[in-house]
C-alpha positions as CSV (number, residue, x, y, z in Angstrom):
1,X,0.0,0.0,0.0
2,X,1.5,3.4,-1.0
3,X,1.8,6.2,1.4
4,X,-0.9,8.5,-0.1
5,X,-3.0,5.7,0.2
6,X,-2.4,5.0,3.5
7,X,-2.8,8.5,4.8
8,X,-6.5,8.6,3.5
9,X,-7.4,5.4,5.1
10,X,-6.0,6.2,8.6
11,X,-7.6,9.8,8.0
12,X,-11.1,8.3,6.4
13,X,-11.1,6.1,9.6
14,X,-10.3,8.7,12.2
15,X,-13.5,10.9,10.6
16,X,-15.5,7.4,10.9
17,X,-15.2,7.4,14.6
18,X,-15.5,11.0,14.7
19,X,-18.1,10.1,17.6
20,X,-15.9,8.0,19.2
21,X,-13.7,11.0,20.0
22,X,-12.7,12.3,23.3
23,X,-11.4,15.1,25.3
24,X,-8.6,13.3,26.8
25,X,-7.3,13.1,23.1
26,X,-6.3,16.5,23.2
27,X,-8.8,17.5,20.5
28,X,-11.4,20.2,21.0
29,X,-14.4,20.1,18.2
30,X,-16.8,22.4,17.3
31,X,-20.1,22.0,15.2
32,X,-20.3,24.3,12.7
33,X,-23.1,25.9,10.7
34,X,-21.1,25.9,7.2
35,X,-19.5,23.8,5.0
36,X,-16.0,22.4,6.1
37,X,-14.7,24.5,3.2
38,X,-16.6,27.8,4.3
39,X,-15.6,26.7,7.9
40,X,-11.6,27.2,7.1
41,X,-12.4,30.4,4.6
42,X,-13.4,32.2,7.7
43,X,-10.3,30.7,10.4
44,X,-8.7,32.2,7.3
45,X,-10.1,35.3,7.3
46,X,-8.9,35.8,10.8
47,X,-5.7,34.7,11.1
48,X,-5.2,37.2,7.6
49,X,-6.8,39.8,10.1
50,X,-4.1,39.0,12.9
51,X,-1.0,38.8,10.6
52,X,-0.8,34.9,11.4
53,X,0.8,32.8,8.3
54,X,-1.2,29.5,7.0
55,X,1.5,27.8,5.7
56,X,-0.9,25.1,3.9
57,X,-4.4,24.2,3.2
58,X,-4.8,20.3,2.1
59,X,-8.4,18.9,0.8
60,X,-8.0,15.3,1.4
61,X,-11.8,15.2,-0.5
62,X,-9.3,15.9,-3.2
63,X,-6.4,13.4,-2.1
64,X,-8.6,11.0,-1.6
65,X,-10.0,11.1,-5.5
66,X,-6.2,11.4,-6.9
67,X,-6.1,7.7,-5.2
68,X,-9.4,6.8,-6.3
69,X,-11.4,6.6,-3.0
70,X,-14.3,8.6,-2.2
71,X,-14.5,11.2,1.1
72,X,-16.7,13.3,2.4
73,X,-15.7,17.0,2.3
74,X,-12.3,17.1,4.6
75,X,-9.8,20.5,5.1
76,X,-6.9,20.7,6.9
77,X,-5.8,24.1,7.5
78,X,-1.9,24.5,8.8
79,X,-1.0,28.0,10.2
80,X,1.2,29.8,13.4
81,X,3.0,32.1,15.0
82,X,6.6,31.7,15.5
83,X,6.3,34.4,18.6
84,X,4.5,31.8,20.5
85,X,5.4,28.4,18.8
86,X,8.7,29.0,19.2
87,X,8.8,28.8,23.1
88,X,7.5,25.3,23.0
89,X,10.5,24.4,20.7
90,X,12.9,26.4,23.4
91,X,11.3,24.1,26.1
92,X,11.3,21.0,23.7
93,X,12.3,21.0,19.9
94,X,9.9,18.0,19.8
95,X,7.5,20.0,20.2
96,X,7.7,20.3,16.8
97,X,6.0,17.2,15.6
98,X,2.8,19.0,17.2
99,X,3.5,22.7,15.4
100,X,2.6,24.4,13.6
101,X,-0.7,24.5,14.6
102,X,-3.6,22.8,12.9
103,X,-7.3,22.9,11.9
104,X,-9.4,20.6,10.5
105,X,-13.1,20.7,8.9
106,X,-14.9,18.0,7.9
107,X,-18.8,17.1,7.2
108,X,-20.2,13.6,8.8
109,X,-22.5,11.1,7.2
110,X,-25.2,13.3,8.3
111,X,-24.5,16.2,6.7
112,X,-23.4,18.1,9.9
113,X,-19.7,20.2,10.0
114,X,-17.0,19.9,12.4
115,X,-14.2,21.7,13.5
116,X,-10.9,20.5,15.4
117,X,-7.9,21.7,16.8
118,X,-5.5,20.5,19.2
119,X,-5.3,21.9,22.8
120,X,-2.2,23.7,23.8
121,X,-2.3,22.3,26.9
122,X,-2.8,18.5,25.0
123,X,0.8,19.5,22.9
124,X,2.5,20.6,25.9
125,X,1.7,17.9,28.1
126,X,2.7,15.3,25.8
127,X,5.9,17.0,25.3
128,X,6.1,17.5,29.3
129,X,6.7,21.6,28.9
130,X,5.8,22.8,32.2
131,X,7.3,26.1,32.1
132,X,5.2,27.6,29.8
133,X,1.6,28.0,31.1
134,X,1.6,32.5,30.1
135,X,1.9,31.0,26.2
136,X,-0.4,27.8,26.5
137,X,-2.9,30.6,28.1
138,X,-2.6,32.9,25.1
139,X,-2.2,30.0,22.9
140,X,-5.9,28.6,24.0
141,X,-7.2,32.4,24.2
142,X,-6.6,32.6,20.3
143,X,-7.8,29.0,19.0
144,X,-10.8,29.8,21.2
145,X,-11.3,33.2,19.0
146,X,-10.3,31.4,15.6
147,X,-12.6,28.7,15.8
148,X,-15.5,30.9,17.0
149,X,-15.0,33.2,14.5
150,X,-15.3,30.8,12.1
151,X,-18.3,28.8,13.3
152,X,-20.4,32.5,14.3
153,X,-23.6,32.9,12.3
């Protein structure tokens, strides 16, 4: 099995057991009243609106068909801030498996869309940074606006 290939099937199966998802995987998710597409146009909007780079936007709807397999509407979104990523990498450059930050849309079998990202709190515990809880606060303070702004009717 080829890489792209595998990538969609661990991804299609993640989004299968979207409901099987819990806090304590460091994901927070959001429904949102758009399409997953419309969902990352507005996180877009706002990180253009606070100078934040998106480094990539990735439709795996669209991977998915280049390896002939079928998925619902999925968006990954990649973006950050090298004034407050950084500090995780001073605490632990492994941090940087888990940055830049990420979110991702998608649309269930019913129709419904969802937003994720993961908690700041989530990446630093893995990566055991305790000395950084003034950027996890600001960290979580911004997600928090993003994904709200992009979910508000």
């Amino acid at each position: 099995m080829n890489k792209k290939l595998m990538m969609v099937v661990a991804i299609t199966g993640m989004i299968l057991s979207s409901s099987a998802w819990s806090a304590d995987n460091g994901l927070v998710i959001k429904r949102s009243p758009y399409t997953a597409a419309t969902t990352l146009d507005r996180w877009e909007q706002i990180l253009e609106q606070k100078h934040i780079r998106v480094f990539a936007r990735i439709s795996h709807k669209q991977n998915a068909a280049g390896a002939g397999l079928k998925l619902r509407p999925t968006e990954l979104l990649i973006f950050g801030n090298p004034k407050l990523g950084t500090y995780f990498f001073l605490s632990n450059q492994a941090a940087g498996i888990d940055l830049p930050m990420k979110a991702m849309a998608w649309e269930d079998a019913k129709g419904q869309t969802w937003v994720a990202y993961n908690d700041p709190q989530y990446i630093a515990d893995r990566h055991g940074i305790k000395d950084r809880a003034d950027i996890i606060h600001k960290m979580k303070g911004a997600l928090e606006k993003f994904s709200n702004y992009a979910i508000a009717k």
